[in-house]
N, C-alpha and C positions, 0 to 999 in steps of 0.2 A: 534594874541596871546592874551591869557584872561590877566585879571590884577585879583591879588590875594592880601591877605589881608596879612600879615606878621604877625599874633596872634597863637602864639604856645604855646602849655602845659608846663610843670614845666620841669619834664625830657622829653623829646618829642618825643615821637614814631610813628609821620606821617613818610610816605615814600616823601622823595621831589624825585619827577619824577620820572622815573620808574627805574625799578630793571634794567636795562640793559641800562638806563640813568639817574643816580642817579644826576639830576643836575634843577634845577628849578628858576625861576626867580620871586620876588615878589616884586610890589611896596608897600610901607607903606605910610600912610596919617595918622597924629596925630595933633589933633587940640582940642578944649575946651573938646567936647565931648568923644572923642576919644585918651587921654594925652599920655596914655605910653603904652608902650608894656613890660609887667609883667618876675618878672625875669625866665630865662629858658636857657635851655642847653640838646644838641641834638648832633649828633654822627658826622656830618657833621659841615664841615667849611664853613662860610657867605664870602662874598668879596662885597662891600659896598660903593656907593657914596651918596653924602646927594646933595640933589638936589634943595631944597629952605626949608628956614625957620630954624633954630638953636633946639638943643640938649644936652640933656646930657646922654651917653653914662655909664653904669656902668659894668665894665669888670673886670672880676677874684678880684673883692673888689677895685678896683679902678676907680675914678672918671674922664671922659675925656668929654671935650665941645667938640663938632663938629656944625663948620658950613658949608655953602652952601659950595662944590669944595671938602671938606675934604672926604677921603677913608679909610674904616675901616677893618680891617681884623679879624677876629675872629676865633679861632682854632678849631679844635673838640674838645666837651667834657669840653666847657669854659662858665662859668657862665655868663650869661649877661642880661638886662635889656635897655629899652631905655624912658627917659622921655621928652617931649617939655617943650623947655623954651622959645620958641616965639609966642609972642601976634599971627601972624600967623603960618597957616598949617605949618608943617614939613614932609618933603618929601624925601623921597630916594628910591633907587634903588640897589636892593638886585640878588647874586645868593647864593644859597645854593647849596652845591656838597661836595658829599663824595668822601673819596678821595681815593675810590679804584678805583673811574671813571681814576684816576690819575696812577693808577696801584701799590696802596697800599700793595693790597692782592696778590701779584705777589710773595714775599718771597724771593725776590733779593736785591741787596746793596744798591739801593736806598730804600726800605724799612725799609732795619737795618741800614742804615745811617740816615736816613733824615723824612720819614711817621712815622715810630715806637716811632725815640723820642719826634715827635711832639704829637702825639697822649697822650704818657707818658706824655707830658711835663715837660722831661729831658731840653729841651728849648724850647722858646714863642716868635714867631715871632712880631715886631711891630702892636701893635692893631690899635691905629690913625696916619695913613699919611694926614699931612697938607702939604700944600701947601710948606712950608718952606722945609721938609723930603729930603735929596737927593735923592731920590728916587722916589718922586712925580711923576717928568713928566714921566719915565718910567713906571708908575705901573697906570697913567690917563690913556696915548694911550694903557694900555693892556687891562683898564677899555672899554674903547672908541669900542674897537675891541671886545670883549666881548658882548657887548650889540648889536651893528653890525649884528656880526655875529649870533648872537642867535635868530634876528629879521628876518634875511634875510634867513636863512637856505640854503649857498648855497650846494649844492652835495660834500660830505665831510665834511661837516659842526662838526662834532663832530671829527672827528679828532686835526680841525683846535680848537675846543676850550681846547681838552685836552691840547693842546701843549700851548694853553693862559695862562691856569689855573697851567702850571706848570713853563714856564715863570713867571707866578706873584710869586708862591714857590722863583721862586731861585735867583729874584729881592729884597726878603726879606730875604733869608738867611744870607744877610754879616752883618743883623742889629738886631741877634736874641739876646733873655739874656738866660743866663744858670740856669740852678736851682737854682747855686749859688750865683747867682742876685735877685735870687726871695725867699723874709723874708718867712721862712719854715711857720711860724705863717700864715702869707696870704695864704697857700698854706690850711692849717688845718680850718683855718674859713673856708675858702670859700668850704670846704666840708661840716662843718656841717653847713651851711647857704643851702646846697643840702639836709642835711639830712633831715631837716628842712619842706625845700618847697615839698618837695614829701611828707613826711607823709602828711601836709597838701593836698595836691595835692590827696592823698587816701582817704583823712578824713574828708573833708571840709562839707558835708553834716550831721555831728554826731556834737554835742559836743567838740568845741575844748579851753582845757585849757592852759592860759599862763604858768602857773607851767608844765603842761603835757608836753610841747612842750620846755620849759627851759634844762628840765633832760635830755630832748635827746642831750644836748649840754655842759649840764653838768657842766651849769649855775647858776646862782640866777636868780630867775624872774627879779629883779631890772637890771642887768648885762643882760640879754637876752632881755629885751627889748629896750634898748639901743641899743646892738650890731645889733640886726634886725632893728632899722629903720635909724642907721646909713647906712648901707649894702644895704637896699632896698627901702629908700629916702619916705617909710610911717612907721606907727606904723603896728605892729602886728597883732592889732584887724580888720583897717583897710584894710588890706591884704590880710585877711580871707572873708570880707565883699564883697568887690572888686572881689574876684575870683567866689565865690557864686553870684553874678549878674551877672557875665559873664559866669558861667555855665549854671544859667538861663535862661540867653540871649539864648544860644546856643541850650536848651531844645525848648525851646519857637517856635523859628525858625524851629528845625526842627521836628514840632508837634507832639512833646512828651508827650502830655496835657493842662488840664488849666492851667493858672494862678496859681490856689491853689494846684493842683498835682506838679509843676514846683515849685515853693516855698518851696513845704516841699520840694522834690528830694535837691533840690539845699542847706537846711541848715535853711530856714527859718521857722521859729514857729510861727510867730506873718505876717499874711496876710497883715496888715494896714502895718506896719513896712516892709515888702519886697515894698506896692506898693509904699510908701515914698521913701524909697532910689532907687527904678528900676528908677523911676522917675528923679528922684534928679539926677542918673549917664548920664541916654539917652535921660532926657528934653521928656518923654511920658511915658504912662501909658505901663504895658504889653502887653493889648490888643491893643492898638496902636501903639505898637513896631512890633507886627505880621504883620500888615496891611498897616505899612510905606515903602515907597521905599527907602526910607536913609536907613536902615537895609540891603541894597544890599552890604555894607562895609563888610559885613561879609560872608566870603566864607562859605559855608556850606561843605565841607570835609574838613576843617581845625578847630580842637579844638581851642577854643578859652580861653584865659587865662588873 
């Protein structure tokens, strides 16, 4: 089985695995170089063990530590981010599956009962299971078999993980919140912190202004830059800068021009000023970010963000 990079767009429109197995496995490695995985939100739900090294976790506007043993769950359609907080690598072990692998789009009662309003998020299953969770050790050995089974592929093997994958569903059902647990306010940020990062995410290579980006939120610049770096753990300008090298990055890799072609594309006007920061983020130059084997962190059919 390859190892894959966990780095996804803002709204994210890769296919994890294929159309008639929407389910895919990804290790993540975050360390000086490589801190966080920028925030994003994509159609499918994650199920998550952190495998060595510490974290913070930022989900639907809230903050969670996860360490090594801890299991994350993350819905469809849920805003998230992930940043290291240890002096070492942080590591985990990801599947991403959509959940008509699960039989979503089936139009039966488990759909209208239990896929639909999770989807809606009429209710939000537990995001972090620690070890303390009642529910821990059941939801480890489904982790445990999960991984197993996905390594081993034995004949029938996709049966066997739908029926994992929905065990874990109904392992987290008796410990779900209702909308009614969830401050309507968090529900309305954490949209326009979406609205937010996709325009950016369309825009990043133009001009972008803190006033331009306040109104779409219907903010004061003073009050939108705050609520952004409270939300997304940098400032604004930061965020913009960051995704512009990692578009870069990603240009660069997959030789879409110089240096100075990849610079402007990505947002940069000032060449000395791109190869200061390319530097400053990847510890090398452009032209020796092409030519390094460390650059092998990065999948090439996954946008990076």
């Amino acid at each position: 089985m390859g190892k894959h990079s966990l780095a996804l767009e803002q709204k994210e429109n890769t296919r994890h695995g294929e159309q008639m197995f929407p389910l895919k496995k990804y290790l993540t490695r975050l360390n000086l170089d490589f801190p966080a995985v920028m925030p994003h939100w994509h159609e499918e739900a994650e199920f998550t063990m952190i495998t060595g090294g510490s974290c913070l976790y930022r989900i639907h506007l809230e903050t969670y530590h996860a360490n090594p043993g801890d299991l994350l769950f993350i819905p469809p359609l849920m805003l998230h981010s992930i940043e290291n907080t240890s002096s070492l690598s942080m590591r985990s072990e990801t599947y991403v599956f959509h959940l008509n692998f699960l039989g979503a789009n089936a139009g039966d009662i488990c759909t209208a009962r239990y896929f639909a309003p999770m989807g809606n998020q009429e209710f939000i299953l537990p995001f972090l299971i620690s070890k303390e969770h009642p529910a821990y050790p059941s939801l480890m050995k489904i982790f445990c078999a999960i991984s197993q089974t996905y390594q081993s592929r034995p004949f029938g093997y996709e049966l066997m993980l739908r029926s994992l994958f929905l065990e874990l569903l109904v392992s987290l059902l008796p410990y779900r919140r209702t909308e009614k647990n969830v401050p309507p306010l968090q529900t309305e940020h954490s949209e326009k912190l979406k609205t937010v990062l996709e325009y950016i995410g369309r825009h990043y290579s133009e001009d972008l202004s803190i006033g331009d980006l306040a109104s779409l939120c219907y903010f004061s610049e003073y009050h939108f830059m705050r609520f952004f770096k409270k939300h997304v753990g940098m400032t604004c300008l930061n965020y913009i800068k960051n995704l512009r090298l990692e578009k870069a990055a990603a240009l660069l890799l997959a030789g879409e021009g110089s240096p100075l072609e990849v610079s402007l594309a990505a947002g940069f006007n000032n060449l000395s000023y791109f190869h200061r920061e390319f530097k400053k983020k990847y510890g090398m130059t452009p032209r020796e970010f092409i030519n390094s084997p460390d650059t092998a962190h990065f999948s090439p059919d996954l946008p990076l963000s």
